[in-house]
Structures are given as structure tokens and as C-alpha cells.
C-alpha positions, 0 to 999 in steps of 0.5 A: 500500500503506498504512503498517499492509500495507507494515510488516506485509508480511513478517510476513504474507507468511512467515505465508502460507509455511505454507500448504501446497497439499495437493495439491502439497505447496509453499506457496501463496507459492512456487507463486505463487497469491498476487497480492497482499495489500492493507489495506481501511482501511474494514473495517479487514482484510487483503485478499488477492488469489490464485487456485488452481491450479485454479478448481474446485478442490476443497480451496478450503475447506481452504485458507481454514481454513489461511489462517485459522489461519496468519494468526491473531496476525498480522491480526485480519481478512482476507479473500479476494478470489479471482481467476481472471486471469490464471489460474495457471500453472506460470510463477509458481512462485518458484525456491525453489519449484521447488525444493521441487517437485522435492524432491517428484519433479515435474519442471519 
């Protein structure tokens, strides 16, 4: 992790936070859909590493757009390298999450 990601990463990990899974209602940080965040020093851009619940999922779009809006002020560019394995499962899900979902009346 370079220097600029490993000072940076709290601010844009809590930045993810507010990303909201529109079909499940939680954070893509606490459902664990994201695998990584990295720096690409050659384009000078953040680079994240997720997945999604599901690879045909339909709300890709929305996602992208909120990623945009949560990360602006934080990064001047990223972009998404999305990644299907190992594919999502309800094993990924962080505690707090769990805790949101069952707020929300899934059972886990």
C-alpha cells in the first residue's frame, strides 16, 4: 500500500460507509463487497477492488454514481476494478453489519 492509500485509508474507507446497497439497505463496507482499495501511482487514482452481491446485478450503475459522489473531496480519481472471486457471500458481512441487517428484519 503506498504512503498517499495507507494515510488516506480511513478517510476513504468511512467515505465508502455511505454507500448504501439499495437493495439491502447496509453499506457496501459492512456487507463486505469491498476487497480492497489500492493507489495506481501511474494514473495517479484510487483503485478499488469489490464485487456485488450479485454479478448481474442490476443497480451496478447506481452504485458507481454513489461511489462517485461519496468519494468526491476525498480522491480526485478512482476507479473500479470489479471482481467476481471469490464471489460474495453472506460470510463477509462485518458484525456491525449484521447488525444493521437485522435492524432491517433479515435474519442471519
Amino acid at each position: 500500500m503506498s504512503e498517499l492509500v495507507a494515510a488516506r485509508h480511513d478517510d476513504v474507507m468511512e467515505a465508502l460507509k455511505n454507500v448504501i446497497d439499495p437493495e439491502l439497505g447496509v453499506n457496501i463496507v459492512d456487507l463486505g463487497l469491498i476487497y480492497g482499495i489500492e493507489w495506481d501511482d501511474e494514473n495517479d487514482a484510487l483503485v478499488i477492488r469489490m464485487t456485488l452481491t450479485s454479478a448481474g446485478c442490476p443497480l451496478t450503475d447506481v452504485i458507481e454514481k454513489e461511489l462517485e459522489n461519496c468519494l468526491d473531496g476525498v480522491v480526485e480519481r478512482f476507479r473500479i476494478n470489479w471482481e467476481w472471486m471469490p464471489p460474495w457471500g453472506v460470510e463477509r458481512i462485518t458484525d456491525d453489519g449484521r447488525d444493521m441487517m437485522r435492524a432491517l428484519g433479515f435474519s442471519l
